[in-house]
Biotite code that builds the C-alpha atoms (Angstrom):
import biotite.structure as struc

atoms = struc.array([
    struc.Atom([22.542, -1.936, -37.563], chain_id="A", res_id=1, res_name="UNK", atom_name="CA", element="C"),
    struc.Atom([22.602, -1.051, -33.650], chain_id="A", res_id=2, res_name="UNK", atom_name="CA", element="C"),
    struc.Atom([25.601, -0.331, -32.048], chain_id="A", res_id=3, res_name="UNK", atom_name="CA", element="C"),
    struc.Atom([29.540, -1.060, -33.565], chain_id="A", res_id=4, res_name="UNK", atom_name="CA", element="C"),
    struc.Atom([31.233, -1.185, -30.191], chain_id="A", res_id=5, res_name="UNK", atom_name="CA", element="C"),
    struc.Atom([33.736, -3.353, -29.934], chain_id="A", res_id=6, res_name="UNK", atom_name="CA", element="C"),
    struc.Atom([35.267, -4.674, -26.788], chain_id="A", res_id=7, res_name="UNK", atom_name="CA", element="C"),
    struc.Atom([36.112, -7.138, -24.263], chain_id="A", res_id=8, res_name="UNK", atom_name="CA", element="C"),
    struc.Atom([31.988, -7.742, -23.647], chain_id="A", res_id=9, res_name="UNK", atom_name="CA", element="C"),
    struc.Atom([30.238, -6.566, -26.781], chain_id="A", res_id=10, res_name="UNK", atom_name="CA", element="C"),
    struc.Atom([30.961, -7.448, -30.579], chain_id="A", res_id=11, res_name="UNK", atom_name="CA", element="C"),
    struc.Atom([29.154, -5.064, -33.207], chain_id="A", res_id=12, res_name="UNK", atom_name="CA", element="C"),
    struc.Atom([25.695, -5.667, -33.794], chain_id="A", res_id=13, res_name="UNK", atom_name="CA", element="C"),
    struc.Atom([24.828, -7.452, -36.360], chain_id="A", res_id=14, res_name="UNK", atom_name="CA", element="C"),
    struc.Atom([21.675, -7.981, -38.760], chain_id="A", res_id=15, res_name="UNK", atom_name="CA", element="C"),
    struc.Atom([19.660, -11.714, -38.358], chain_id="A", res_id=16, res_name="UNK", atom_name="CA", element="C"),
    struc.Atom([19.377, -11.710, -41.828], chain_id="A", res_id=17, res_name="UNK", atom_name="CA", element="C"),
    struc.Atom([15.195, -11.656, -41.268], chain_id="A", res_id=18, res_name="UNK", atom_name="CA", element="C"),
    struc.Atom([15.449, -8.036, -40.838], chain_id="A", res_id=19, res_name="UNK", atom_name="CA", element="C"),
    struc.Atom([16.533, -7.785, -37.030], chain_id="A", res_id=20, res_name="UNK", atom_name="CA", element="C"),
    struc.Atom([19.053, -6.164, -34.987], chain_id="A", res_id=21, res_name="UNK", atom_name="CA", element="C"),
    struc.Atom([21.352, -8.514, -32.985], chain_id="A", res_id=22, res_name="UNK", atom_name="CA", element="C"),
    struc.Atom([23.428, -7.423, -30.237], chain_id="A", res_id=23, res_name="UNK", atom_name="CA", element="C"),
    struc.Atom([26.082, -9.160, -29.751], chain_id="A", res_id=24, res_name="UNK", atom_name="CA", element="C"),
    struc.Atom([27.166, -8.904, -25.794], chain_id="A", res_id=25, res_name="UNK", atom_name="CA", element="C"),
    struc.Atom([29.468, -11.610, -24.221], chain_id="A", res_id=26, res_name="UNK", atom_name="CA", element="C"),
    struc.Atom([27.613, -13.741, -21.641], chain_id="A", res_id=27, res_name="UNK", atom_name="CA", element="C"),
    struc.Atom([27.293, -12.201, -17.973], chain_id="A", res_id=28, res_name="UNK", atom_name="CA", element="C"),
    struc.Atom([30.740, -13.210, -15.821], chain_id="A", res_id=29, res_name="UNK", atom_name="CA", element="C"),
    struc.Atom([32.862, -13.513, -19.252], chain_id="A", res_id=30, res_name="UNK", atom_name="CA", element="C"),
    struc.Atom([36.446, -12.281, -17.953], chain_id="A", res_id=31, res_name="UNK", atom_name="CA", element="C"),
    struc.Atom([37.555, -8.870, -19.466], chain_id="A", res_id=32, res_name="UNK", atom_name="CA", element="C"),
    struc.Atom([39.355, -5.888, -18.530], chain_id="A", res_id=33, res_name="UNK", atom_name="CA", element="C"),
    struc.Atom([41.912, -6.200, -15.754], chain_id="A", res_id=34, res_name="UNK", atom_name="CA", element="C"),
    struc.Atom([43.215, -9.456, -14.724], chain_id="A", res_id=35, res_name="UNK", atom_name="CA", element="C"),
    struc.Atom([44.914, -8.617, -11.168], chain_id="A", res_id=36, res_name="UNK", atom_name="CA", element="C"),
    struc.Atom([43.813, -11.074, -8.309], chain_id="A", res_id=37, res_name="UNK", atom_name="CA", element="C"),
    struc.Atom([44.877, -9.525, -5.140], chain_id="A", res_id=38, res_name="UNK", atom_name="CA", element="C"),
    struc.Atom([43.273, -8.396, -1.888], chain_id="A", res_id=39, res_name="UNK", atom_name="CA", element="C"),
    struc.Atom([41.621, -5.753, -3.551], chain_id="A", res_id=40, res_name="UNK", atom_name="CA", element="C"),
    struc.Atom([40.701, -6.721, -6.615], chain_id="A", res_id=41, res_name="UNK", atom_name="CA", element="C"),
    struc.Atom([39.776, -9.563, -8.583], chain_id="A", res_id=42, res_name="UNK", atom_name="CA", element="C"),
    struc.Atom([39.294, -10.057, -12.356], chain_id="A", res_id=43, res_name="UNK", atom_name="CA", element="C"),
    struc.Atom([37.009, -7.912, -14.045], chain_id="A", res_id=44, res_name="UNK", atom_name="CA", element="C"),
    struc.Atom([33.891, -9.425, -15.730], chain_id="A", res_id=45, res_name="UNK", atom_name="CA", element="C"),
    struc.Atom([30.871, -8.496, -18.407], chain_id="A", res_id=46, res_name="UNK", atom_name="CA", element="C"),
    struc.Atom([27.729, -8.209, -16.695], chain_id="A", res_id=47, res_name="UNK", atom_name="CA", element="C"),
    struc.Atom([25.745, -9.707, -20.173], chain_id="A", res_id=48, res_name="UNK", atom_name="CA", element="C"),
    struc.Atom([24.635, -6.397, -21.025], chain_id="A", res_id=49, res_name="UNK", atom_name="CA", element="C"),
    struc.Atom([28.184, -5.041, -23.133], chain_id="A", res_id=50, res_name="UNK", atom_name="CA", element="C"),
    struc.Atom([29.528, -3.514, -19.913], chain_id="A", res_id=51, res_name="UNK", atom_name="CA", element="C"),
    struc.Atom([32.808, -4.591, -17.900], chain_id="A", res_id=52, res_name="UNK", atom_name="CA", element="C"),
    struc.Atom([32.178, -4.542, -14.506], chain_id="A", res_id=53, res_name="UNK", atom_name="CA", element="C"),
    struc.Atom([35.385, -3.959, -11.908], chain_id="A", res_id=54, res_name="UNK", atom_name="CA", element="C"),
    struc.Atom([35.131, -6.827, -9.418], chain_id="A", res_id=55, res_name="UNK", atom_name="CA", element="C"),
    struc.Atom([36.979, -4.758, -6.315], chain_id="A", res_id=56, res_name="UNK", atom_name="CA", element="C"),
    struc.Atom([36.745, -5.543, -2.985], chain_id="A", res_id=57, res_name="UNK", atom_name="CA", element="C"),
    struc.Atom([34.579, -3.058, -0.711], chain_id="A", res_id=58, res_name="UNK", atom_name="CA", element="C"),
    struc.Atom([36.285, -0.060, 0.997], chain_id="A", res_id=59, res_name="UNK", atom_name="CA", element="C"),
    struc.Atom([37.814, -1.213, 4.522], chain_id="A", res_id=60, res_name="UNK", atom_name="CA", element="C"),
    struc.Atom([38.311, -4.643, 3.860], chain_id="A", res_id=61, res_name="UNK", atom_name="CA", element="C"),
    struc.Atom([41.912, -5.949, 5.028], chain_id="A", res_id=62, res_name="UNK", atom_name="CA", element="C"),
    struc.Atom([44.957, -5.778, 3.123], chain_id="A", res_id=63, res_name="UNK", atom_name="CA", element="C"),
    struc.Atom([49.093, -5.522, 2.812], chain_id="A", res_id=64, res_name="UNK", atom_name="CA", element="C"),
    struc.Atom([50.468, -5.040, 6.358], chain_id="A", res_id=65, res_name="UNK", atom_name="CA", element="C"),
    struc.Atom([48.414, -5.843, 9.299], chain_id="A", res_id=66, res_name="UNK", atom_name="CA", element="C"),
    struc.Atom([50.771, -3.470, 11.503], chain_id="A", res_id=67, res_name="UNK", atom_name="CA", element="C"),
    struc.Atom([49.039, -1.571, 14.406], chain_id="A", res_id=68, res_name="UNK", atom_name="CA", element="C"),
    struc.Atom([50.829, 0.846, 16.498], chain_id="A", res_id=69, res_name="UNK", atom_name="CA", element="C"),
    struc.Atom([50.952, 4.625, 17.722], chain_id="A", res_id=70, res_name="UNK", atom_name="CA", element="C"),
    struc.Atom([51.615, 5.622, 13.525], chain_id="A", res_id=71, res_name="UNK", atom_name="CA", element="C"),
    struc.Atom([50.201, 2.957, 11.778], chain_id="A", res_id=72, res_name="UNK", atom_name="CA", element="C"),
    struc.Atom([46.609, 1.127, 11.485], chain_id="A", res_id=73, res_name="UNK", atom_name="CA", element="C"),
    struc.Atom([46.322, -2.041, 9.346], chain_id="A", res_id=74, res_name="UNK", atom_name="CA", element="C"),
    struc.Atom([46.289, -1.317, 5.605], chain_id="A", res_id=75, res_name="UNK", atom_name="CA", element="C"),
    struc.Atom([42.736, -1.574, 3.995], chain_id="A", res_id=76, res_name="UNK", atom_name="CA", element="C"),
    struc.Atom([41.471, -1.538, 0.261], chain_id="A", res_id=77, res_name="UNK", atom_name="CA", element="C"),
    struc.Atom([40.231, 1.855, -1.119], chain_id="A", res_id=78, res_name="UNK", atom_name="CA", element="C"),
    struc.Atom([37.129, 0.571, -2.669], chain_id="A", res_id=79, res_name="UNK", atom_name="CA", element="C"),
    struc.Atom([39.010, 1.018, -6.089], chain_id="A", res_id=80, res_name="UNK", atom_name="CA", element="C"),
    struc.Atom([40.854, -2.400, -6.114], chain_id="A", res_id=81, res_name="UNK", atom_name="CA", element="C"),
    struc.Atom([44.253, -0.056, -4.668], chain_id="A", res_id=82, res_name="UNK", atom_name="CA", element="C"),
    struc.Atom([45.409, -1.142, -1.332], chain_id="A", res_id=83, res_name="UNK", atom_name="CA", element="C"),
    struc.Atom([46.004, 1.969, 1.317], chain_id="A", res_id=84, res_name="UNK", atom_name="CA", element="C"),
    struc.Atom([48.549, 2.213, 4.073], chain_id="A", res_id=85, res_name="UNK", atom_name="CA", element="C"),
    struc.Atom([46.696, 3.931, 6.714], chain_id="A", res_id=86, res_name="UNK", atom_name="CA", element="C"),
    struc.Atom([49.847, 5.681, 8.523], chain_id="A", res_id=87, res_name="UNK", atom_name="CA", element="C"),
    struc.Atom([49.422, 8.205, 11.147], chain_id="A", res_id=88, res_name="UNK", atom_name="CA", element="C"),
    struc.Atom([50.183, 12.162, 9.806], chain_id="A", res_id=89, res_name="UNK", atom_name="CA", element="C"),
    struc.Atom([53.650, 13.281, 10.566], chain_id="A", res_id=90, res_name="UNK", atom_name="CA", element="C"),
    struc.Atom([54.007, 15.100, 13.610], chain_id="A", res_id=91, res_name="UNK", atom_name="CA", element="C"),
    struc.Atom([51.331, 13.904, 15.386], chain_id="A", res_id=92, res_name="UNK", atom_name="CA", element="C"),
    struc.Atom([52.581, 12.662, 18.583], chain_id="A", res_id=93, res_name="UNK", atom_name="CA", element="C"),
    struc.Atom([53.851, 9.221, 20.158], chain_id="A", res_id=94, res_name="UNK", atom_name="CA", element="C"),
    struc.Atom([55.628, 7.142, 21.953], chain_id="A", res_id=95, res_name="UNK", atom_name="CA", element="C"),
    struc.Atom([57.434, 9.440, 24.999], chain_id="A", res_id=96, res_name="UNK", atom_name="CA", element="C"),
    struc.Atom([56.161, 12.849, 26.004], chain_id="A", res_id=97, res_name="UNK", atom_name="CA", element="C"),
    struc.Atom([59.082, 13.410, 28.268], chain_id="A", res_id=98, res_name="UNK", atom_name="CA", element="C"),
    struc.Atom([59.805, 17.512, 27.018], chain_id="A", res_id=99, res_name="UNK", atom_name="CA", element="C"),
    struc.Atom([63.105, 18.437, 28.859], chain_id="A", res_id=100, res_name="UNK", atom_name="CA", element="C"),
    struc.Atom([66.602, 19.649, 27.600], chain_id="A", res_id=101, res_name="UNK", atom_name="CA", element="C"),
    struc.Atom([67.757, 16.462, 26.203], chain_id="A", res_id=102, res_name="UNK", atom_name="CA", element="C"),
    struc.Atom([64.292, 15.594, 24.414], chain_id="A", res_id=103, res_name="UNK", atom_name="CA", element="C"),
    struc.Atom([61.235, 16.509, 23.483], chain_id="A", res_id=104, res_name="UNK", atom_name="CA", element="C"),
    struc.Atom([58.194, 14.590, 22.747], chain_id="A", res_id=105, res_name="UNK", atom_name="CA", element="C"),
    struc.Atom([58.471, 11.973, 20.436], chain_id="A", res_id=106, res_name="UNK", atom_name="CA", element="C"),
    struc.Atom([56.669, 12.613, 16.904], chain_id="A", res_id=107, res_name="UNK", atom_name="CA", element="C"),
    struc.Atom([54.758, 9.891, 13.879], chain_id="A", res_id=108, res_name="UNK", atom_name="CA", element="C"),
    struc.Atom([57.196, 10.413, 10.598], chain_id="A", res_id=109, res_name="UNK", atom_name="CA", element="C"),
    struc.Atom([53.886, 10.209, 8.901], chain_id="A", res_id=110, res_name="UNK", atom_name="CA", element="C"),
    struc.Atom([55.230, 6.656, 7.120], chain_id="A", res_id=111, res_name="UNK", atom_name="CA", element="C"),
    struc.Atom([54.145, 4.393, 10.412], chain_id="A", res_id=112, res_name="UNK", atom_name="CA", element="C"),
    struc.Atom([56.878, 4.956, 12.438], chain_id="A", res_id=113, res_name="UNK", atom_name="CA", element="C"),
    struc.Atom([57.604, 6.549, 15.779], chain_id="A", res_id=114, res_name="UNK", atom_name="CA", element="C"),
    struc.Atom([60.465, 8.587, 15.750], chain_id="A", res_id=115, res_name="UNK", atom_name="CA", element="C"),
    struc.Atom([62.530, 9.783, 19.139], chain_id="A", res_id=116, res_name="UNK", atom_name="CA", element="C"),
    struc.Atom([63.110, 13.173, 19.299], chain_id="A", res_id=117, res_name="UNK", atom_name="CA", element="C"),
    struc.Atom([66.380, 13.690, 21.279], chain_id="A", res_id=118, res_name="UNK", atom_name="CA", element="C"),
    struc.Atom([68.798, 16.616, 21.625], chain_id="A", res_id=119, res_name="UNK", atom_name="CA", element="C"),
    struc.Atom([72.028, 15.762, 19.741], chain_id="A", res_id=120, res_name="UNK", atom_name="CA", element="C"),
    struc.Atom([75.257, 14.865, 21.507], chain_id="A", res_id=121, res_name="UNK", atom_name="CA", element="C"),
    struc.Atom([76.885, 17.451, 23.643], chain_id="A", res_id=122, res_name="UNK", atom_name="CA", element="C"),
    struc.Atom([74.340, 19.619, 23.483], chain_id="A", res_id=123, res_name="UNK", atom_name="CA", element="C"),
    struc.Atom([74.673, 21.570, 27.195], chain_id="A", res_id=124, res_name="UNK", atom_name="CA", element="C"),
    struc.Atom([72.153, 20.762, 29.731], chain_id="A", res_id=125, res_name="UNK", atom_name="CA", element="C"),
    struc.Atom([71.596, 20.572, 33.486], chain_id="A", res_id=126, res_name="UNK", atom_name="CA", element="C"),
    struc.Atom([73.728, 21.815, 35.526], chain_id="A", res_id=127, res_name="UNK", atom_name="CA", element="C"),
    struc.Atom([76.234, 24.497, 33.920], chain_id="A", res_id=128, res_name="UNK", atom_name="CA", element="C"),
    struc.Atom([78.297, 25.189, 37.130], chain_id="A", res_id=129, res_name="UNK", atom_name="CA", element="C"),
    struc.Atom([81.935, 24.977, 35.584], chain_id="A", res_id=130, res_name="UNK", atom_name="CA", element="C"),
    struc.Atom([84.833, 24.589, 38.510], chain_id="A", res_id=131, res_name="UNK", atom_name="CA", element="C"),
    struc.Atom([88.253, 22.974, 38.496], chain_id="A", res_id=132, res_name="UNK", atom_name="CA", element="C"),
    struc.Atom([86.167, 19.704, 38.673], chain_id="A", res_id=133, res_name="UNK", atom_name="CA", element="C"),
    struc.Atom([82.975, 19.374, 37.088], chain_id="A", res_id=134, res_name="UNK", atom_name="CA", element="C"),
    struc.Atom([81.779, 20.708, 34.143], chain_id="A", res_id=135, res_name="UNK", atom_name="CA", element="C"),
    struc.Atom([78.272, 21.748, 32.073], chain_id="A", res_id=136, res_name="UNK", atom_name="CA", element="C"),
    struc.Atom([76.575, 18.880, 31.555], chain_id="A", res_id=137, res_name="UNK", atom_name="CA", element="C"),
    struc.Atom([75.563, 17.286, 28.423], chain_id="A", res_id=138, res_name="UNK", atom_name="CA", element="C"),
    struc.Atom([73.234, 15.446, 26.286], chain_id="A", res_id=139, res_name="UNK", atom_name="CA", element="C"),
    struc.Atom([74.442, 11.939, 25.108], chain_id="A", res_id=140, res_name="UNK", atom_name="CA", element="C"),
    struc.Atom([72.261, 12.084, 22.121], chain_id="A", res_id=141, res_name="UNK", atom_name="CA", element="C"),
    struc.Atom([70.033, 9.626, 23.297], chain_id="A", res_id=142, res_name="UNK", atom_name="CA", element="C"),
    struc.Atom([67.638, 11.628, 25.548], chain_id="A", res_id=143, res_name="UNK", atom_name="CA", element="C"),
    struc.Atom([69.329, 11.421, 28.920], chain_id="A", res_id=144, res_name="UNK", atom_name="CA", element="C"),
    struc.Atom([71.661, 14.260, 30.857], chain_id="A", res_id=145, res_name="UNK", atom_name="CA", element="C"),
    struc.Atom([75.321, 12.921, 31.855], chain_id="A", res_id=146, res_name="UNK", atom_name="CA", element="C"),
    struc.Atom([77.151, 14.710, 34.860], chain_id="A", res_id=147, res_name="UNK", atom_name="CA", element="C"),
    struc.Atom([80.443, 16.254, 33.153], chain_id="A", res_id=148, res_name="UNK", atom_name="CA", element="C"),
    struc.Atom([82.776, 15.568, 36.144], chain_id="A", res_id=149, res_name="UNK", atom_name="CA", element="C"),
    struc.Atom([86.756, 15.286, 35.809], chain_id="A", res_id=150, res_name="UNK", atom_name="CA", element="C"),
    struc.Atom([87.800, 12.154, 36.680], chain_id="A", res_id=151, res_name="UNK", atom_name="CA", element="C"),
    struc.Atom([88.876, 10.908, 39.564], chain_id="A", res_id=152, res_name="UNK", atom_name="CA", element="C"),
    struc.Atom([92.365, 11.909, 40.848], chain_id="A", res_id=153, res_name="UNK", atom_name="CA", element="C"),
    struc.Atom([92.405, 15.272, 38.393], chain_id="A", res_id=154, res_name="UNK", atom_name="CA", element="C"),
    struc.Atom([94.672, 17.845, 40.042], chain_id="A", res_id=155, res_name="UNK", atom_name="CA", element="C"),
    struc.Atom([92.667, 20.727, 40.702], chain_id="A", res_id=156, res_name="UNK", atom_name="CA", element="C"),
    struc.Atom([92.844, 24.159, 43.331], chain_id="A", res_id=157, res_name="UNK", atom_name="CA", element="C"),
    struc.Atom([96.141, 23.839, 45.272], chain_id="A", res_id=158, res_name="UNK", atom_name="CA", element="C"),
    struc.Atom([98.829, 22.128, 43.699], chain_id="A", res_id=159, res_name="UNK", atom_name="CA", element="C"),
    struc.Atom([100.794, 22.441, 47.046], chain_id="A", res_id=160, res_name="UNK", atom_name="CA", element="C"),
    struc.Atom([102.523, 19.399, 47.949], chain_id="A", res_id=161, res_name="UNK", atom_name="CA", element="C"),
    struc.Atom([104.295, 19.734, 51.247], chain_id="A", res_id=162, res_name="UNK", atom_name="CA", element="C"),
    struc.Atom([104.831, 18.036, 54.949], chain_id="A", res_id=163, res_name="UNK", atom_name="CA", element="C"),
    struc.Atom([101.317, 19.720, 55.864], chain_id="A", res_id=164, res_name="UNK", atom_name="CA", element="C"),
    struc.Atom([99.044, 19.148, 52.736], chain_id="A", res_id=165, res_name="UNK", atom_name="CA", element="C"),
    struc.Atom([99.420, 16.981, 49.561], chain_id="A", res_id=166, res_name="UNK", atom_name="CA", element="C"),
    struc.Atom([98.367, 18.298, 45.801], chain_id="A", res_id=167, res_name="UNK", atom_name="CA", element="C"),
    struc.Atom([94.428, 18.694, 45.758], chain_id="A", res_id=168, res_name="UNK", atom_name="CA", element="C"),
    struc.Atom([92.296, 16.526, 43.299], chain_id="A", res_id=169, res_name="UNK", atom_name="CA", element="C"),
    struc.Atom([88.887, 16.095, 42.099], chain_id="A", res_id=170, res_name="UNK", atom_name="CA", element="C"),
    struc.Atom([87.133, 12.677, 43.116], chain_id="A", res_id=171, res_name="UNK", atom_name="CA", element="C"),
    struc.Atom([85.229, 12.202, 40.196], chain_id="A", res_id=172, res_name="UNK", atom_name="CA", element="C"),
    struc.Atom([81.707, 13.426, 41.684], chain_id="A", res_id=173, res_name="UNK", atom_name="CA", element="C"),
    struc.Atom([82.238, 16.787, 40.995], chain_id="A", res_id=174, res_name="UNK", atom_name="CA", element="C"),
    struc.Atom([84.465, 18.155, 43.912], chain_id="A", res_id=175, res_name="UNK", atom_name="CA", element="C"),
])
């Protein structure tokens, strides 16, 4: 007779024996189905009526990494008992806006972090005048623009070293 479903919150039906149907349904909040406890889910359970009901917490609520900056909101639950990072979409701007030969604005890598976006190393910026003492300038790789002076003491234009002038040299600021 009836139904001959079998599962975690219904039995096959089964005759009384006085000519009746019995269904045989587990008792509403019997555990079945999944058995994960988390923030976003707890243990499924029959609702008395043959059906097992997912017990998952609502859309929004709080859970795995509370972390809030420029590329990353707290993590919330999905509605589905599956916790959600909610991390900003790569590329979408952060942290500096500074846009200039050694950097340019900094960018979300779309897993919560801010990443810089700098120039490499030696990359020529600034000022390019090239003389006997100073040189292009450069990136160091790090955003900023380093002078590219000889040092200090570097012979450089007249190497004439007599009783009215000694060798020139560069004093390390760019002359």
């Amino acid at each position: 007779c009836g139904s001959p479903e079998s599962s975690d919150c219904t039995a096959p039906d089964t005759c009384d024996g006085n000519g009746s149907c019995l269904t045989r349904d587990a008792p509403k909040r019997t555990p079945c189905g999944s058995w994960i406890d988390d923030k976003c889910t707890a243990p499924d359970f029959c609702d008395g009526f043959g059906r097992c009901l997912p017990n998952d917490a609502a859309e929004g609520e709080l859970c795995g990494s509370p972390a809030r900056n420029e590329c990353t909101l707290p993590d919330t639950c999905d509605g589905n008992g599956r916790c959600r990072s909610n991390d900003i979409r790569r590329g979408t701007p952060c942290g500096s806006s500074i846009d200039d030969q050694c950097t340019s604005p900094d960018v979300c890598d779309g897993r919560g972090t801010c990443i810089p976006n700098h120039a490499p190393a030696g990359t020529t910026c600034g000022d390019a005048e090239l003389t006997p003492c100073t040189f292009p300038d450069l990136c160091d790789g790090m955003g900023h623009c380093l002078e590219n002076h000889a040092r200090e003491g570097t012979a450089c234009c007249d190497p004439a070293d007599n009783d009215c002038t000694a060798p020139d040299a560069c004093d390390g600021k760019g002359r």
